[in-house]
N, C-alpha and C positions, 0 to 999 in steps of 0.2 A: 313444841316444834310444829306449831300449825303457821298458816295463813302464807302469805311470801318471803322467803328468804332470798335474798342476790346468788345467785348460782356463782362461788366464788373457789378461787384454787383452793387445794386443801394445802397446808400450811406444811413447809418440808420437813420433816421430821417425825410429823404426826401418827402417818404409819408405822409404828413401831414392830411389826411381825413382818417376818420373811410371808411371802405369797403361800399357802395352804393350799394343799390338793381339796380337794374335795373329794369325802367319802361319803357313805351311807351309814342311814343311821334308821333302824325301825320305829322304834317311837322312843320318845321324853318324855320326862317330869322331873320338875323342881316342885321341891318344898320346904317348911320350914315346921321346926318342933320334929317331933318323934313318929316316924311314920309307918303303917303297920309292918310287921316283920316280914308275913309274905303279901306281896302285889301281885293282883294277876296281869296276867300276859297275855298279845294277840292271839299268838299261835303256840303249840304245843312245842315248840324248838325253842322258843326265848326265853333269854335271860335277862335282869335288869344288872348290870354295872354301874355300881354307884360311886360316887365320888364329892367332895366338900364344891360346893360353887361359887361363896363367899362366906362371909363369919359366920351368916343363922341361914343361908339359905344354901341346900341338898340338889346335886343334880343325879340323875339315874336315867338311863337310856337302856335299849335293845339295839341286840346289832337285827339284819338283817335277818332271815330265817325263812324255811320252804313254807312257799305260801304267804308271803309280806316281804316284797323287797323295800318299802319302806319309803323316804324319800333322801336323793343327794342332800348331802350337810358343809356346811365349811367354816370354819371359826378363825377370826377376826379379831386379834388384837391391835386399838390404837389409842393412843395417849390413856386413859384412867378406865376405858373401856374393855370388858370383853365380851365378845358375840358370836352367837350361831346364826350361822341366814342356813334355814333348813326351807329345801325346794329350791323354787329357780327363779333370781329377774328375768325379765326380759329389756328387753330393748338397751342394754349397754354390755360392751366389751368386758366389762369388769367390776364384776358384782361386788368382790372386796372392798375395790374402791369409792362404790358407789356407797355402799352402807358407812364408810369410814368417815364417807362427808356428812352423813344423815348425822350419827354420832358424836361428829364435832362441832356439828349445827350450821354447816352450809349449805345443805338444800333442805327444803320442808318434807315430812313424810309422804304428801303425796306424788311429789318423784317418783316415788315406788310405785314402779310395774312390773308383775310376776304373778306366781302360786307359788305362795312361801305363807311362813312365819319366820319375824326376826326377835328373835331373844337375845338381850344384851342384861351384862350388869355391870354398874357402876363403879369399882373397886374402892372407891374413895368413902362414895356414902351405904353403900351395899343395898341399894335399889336394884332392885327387876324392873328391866322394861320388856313391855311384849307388844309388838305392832304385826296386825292382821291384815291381810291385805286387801284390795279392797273392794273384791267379791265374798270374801272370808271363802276362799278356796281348799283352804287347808287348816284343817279343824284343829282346834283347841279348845279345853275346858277348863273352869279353874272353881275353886271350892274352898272352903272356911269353915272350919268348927273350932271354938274354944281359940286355942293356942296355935292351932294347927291351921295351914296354908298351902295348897298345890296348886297348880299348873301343868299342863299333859296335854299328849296327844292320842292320850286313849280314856278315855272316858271309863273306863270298871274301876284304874288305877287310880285316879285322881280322886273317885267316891273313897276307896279303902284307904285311900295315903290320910281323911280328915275322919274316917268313920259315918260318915253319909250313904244312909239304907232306906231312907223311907220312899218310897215311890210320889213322884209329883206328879197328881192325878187332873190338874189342869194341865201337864205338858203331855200327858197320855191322852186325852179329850181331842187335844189339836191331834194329835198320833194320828189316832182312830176316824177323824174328821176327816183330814185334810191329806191323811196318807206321809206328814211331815210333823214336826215339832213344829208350833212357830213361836216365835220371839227371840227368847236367847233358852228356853225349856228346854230339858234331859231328862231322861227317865228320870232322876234322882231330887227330890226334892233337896235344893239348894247347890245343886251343880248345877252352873251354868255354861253355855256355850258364849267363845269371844265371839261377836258380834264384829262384822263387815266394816272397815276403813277405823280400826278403832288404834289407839295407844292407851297403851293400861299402865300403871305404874305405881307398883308394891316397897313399900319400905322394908328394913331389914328382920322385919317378924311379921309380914307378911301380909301385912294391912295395907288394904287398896287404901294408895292416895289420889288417884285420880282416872276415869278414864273417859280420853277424851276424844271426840270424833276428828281426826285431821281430813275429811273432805266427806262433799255433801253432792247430794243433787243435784240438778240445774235444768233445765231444758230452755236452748234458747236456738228454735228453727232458724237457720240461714237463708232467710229470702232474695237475700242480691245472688246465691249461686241458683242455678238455672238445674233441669233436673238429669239433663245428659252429663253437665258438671258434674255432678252427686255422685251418679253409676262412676263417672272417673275417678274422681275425688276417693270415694271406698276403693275402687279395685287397686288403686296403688299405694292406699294404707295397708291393704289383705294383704298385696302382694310381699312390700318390706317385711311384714308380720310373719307371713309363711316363710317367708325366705330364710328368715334366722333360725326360727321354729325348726328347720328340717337344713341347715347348716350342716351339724355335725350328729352322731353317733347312728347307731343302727334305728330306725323310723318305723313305726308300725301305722297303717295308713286304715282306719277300721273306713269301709265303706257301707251306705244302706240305699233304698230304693230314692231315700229323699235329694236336699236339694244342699243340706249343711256338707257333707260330707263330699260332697262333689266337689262344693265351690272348695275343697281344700286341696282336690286332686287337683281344678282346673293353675293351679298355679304348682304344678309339679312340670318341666319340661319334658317329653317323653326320648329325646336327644341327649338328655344331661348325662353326661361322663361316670357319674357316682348312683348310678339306679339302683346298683345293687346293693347298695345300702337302705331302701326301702321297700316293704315290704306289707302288701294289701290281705286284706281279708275279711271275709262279709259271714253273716251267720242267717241262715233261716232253719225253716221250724219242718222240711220235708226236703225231699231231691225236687221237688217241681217248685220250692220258692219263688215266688216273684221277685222277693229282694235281690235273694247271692244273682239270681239272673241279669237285672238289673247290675249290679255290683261288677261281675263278671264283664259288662259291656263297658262300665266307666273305665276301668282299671286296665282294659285292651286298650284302649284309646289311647292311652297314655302309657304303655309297654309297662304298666308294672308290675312284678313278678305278683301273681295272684291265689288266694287258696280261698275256700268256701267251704264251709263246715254244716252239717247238719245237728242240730242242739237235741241231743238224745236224753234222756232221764236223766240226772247227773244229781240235782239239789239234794235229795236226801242222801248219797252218798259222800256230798262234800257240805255239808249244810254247817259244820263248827265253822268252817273256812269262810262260806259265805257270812256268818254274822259277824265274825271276827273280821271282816275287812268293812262292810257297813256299819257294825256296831248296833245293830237293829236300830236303826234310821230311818230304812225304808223297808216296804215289801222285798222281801229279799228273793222273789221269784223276777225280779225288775234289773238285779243285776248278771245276766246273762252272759259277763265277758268271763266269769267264775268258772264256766264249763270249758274256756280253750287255756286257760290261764299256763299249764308250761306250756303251748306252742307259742304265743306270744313272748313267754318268756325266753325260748329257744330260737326266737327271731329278731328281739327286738331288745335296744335300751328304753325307749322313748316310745311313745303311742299319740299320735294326733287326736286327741279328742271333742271334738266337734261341736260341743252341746251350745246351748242358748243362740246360735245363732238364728235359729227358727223363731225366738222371743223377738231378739231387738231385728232382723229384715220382715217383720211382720206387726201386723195390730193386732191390738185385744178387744176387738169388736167395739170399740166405740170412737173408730176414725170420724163415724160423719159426727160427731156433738161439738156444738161449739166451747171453748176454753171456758171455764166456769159454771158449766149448766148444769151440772149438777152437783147437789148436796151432800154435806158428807153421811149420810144417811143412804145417799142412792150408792155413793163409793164403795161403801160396805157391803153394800147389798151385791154390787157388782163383783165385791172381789169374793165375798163368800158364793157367789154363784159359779164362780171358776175353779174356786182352793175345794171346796164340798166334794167329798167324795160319797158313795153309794153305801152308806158302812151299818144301813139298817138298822139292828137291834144291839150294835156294839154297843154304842154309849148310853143307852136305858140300862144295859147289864150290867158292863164291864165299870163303867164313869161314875155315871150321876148315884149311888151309892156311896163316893167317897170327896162327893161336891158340896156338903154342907148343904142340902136340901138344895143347891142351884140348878136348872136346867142345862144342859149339856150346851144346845143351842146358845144359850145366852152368854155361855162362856168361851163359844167358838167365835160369835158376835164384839164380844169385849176385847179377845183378843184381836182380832182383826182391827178395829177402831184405834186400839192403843197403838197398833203397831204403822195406820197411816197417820196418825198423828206425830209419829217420830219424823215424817220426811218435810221437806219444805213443800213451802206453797208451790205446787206447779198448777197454771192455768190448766194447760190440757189437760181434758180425763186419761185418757186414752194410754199418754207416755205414765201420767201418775200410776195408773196401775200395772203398769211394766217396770216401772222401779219400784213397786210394791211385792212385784213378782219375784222382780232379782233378786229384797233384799230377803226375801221368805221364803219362796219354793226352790228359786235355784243357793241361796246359802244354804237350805235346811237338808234339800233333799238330791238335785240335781249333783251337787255336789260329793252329797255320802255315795250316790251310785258311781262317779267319777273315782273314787277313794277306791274302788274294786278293783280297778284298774293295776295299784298298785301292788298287787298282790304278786304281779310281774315286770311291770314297767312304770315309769312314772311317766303322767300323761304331761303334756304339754297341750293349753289351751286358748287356741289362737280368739274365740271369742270373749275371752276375759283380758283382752292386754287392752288396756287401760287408753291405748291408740285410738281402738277402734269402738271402745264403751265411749271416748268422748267427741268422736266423731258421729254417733247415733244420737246425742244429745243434740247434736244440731241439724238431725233431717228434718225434714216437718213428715206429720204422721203419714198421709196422703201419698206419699213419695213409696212406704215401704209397703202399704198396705194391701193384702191377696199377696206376697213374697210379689209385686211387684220390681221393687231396683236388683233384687237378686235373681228373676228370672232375667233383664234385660243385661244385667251384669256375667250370666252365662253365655247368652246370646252374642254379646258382642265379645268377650275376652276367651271364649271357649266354645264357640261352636258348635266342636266335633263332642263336647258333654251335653250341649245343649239340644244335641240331637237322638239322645241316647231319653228312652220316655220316662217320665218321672211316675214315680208308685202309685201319687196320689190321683192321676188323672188319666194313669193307662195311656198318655200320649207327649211326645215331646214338649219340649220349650217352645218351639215355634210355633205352635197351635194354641198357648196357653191364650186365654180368652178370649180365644173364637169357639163357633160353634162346630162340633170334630161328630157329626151322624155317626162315623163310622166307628170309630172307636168305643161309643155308646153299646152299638153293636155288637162289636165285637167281645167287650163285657158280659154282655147279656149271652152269645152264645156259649162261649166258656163259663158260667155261671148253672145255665140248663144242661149241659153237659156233666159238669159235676153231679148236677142232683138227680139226672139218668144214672148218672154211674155209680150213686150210693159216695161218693166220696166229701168229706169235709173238710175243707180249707182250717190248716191249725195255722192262725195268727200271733198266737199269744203265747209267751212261756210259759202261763201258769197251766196250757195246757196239754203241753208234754210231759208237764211235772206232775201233775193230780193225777189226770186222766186213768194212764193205764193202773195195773195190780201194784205196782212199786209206789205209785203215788198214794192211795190209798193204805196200804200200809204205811208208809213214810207219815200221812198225815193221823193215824190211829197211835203211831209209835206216841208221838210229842204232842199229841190232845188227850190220847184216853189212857196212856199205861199209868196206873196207879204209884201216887205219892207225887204229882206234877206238881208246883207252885202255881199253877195259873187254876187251883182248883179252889185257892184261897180269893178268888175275884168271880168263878163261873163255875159251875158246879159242871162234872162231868157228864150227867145226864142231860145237861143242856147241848153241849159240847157234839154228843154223838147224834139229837137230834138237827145239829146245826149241817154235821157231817153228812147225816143221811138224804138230808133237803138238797142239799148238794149234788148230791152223786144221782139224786132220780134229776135231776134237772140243771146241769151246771151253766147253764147259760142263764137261767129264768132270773130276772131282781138283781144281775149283777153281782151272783153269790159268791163268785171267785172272788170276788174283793174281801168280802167280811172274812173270807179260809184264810187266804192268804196272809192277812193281818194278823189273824189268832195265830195262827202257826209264826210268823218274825217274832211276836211277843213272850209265846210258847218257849221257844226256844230259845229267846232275847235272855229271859229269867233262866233258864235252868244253868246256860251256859254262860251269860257275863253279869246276869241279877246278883249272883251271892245270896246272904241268908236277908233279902229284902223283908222289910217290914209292911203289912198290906192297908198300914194305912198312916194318912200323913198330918 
């Protein structure tokens, strides 16, 4: 179901199912063969309901549950077909409809615009299909031992459903590096994650017969449109987008000091008849935030009802909850929406989530290179200069002990290589490492923090609709570069946001590249004031969370208390001298990173590892 297909009616009859509401569903797995007796589960309230899904292949779900609202589901029977479209299309009336034609083979998979997974199976021949979409927004993992086959959208279940324990300690190296998995790597040696625009498709014992990309890259800059065209051109793509986006149900509007979350306000009317079905709210790290302040000015602008919360100690007292919705993915001090999770839940169906717009209305620092100038040697070099994280003596400890005498580095190198070799030829550097970005940081990681979300609502992501990823394939770099078309696109469609100062620069849109003395200034006196008055500016979650006695305990609990599995990779005496270096100096070398890390893995193993094997 690749390449063009004629967009053609679907055939009268075809639809064989009355129209499906649509419910919720917390997570899935199909498999085949005999799968272990007990599975684990998200959250402490789930259960798995199993049920036959065709001759050899098992489906089992969770309903919802406190602490995982999961994501909407709906199933789909037509003609030899049946299917779950779990998540959401976008951009049509009628999702049913839409997937009935995918299935009967009248339009090609890349139609599909959404954050879904579509699972179907074939009744005739008792094939699984599974098509990702095509950010791979919504995870899935699949795995193979012996006889045995799963599929899921929880990663612990999927390892126990085939018996897969041993740790993949190149996908832990990218961990520790890069702060993400990359490729398609899971903690689990031979669990893999689906990969971004993919169709997969297992016969009736489980055997991949194929998986095959239905759409690719491209960048091809539009030069006949001019660049005022462009700023138009976007704002009335955003606009259709937003519009549908925030149509129907209760809206959670998250706001920050920046420029993504604005442009999603600026297309909110502050007149519109149904306000009260949206619902903003910003989070900083003190009462004197810059952000919720900021946040607090957009969100007046536009009358919409507003709250701002102050992010108080919270991770160690919900810390099973936070990995259980990441899945230790990421630093789990990175998913911060964890600490308001029932008031979002108590306000909202749906959550605007904002992310990557700050990727595609921006460069990756090599706007001025011409197309082809550099080698794919320098590429690598460029992209591990951006993915490299601070992560010190992790991987001499924790890694290169279970690399087959390999260098950590050389394996962070190999993977980066292998994985721009997956994309096509794009002349430009600049956009090639921005879909280098998308198909590895934001599938590996931007995404799992997105997935915390649903812990209360499910997000809706107006930068992943497919509209506006392939309208950024035709900007030229120059056009976005310094958040350029998106400050002139506040400027001219929003004004009254674009006059409200942005975080990064302490002064409005209107002043953005020119030269603002005062503002300078004014930085600077609030800066010396601070450090007259003994006070320190908390920026960052990890340090609300460490800092005070709670955090230090919380970090002693799940590093040093005796009988940990993470003692079988670092010795505890390491452990506490990593802690101590810390706490005399938590800023020095960037050490919040290496804690942060040990602690998601710490607690990745005790609570969703099982009885891991420490070497592979």
């Amino acid at each position: 179901m690749t390449g063009d297909v004629p967009d053609r009616p679907l055939p009268a009859g075809s639809m064989t199912a009355r129209p499906h509401a649509v419910g919720q569903i917390g997570d899935w797995l199909a498999y085949t063969g005999d799968a272990a007796a007990v599975l684990p589960v998200r959250t402490t309230g789930a259960r798995w309901r199993a049920e036959r899904l065709a001759l050899d292949w098992h489906w089992t779900s969770t309903t919802p549950s406190e602490g995982w609202q999961g994501s909407p589901v709906s199933q789909i029977q037509t003609g030899d077909w049946t299917a779950w479209l779990i998540g959401e299309l976008f951009g049509t009336t009628d999702p049913d409809q839409t997937v009935a034609r995918l299935l009967q083979g009248h339009i090609a998979a890349d139609r599909l615009n959404g954050h879904f997974l579509l699972v179907a199976v074939n009744n005739l021949s008792n094939e699984l299909h599974i098509w990702t979409d095509r950010h791979a927004t919504l995870h899935a993992y699949i795995a193979s031992q012996g006889l045995r086959t799963a599929v899921g959208t929880f990663l612990p279940s999927v390892a126990k459903a085939v018996g897969r324990n041993d740790l993949d300690w190149m996908g832990l190296t990218s961990f520790f590096g890069f702060g993400f998995f990359a490729a398609d790597r899971t903690h689990f040696d031979g669990v893999r994650i689906l990969r971004p625009a993919m169709h997969y498709r297992l016969d009736r014992h489980g055997r991949l017969l194929a998986e095959e990309r239905y759409w690719q890259w491209r960048y091809s800059p539009d030069g006949s449109r001019s660049y005022d065209e462009t700023v138009e051109e976007f704002a009335a793509i955003f606009a259709t987008v937003m519009s549908e986006m925030t149509a129907a149900n209760r809206v959670a509007v998250p706001i920050s000091g920046g420029l993504d979350s604005r442009s999603t306000v600026a297309t909110i009317i502050a007149d519109r008849p149904d306000l009260e079905r949206f619902w903003a709210f910003s989070y900083g790290y003190d009462e004197a935030s810059v952000e919720t302040r900021i946040a607090r000015k957009v969100a007046a602008a536009r009358s919409l009802p507003f709250t701002s919360f102050v992010v108080r100690p919270y991770l160690f007292g919900r810390l099973a909850q936070a990995i259980g919705s990441v899945e230790g993915f990421q630093d789990v001090t990175m998913a911060r929406q964890i600490a308001i999770e029932s008031d979002i839940r108590r306000h909202a169906d749906r959550v605007i989530a904002a992310h990557w717009g700050d990727v595609y209305l921006d460069d990756m620092g090599l706007a001025t290179l011409a197309p082809g100038s550099l080698s794919n040697d320098q590429l690598v070099d460029s992209a591990l200069a951006k993915f490299s994280k601070p992560y010190g003596e992790l991987l001499g400890i924790l890694c290169k002990p279970h690399l087959g005498g390999r260098e950590p580095a050389v394996v962070l190198r190999e993977l980066m290589s292998d994985e721009l070799k997956r994309l096509p030829d794009i002349a430009d550097p600049d956009f090639l490492i921005k879909a280098l970005k998308t198909e590895q940081w934001s599938a590996r990681w931007t995404t799992a923090s997105i997935r915390a979300f649903q812990a209360a609502a499910f997000p809706r992501l107006p930068f992943y609709d497919t509209r506006l990823s392939d309208f950024f394939t035709t900007v030229p770099t120059a056009f976005v570069a310094g958040r350029r078309l998106q400050i002139d696109y506040l400027k001219r469609y929003a004004p009254d946001l674009a006059a409200v100062e942005w975080q990064v620069t302490g002064a409005n849109l209107f002043k953005a590249g020119r030269p603002d003395p005062w503002t300078a200034v004014k930085r600077a006196i609030n800066k010396g004031r601070r450090k007259l008055e003994g006070r320190v500016v908390i920026e960052r979650n990890w340090e609300v969370q460490f800092l005070g006695p709670e955090g230090r305990q919380g970090l002693e609990y799940w590093l040093l208390r005796p009988g940990l599995t993470i003692y079988e990779f670092i010795s505890p005496q390491r452990l506490a001298a990593l802690i101590e270096a810390f706490y005399e100096s938590p800023w020095a070398d960037k050490r919040s990173y290496p804690m942060a890390m040990l602690l998601t893995f710490s607690a990745w193993l005790e609570l969703q590892g099982g009885r891991v094997r420490p070497t592979s």
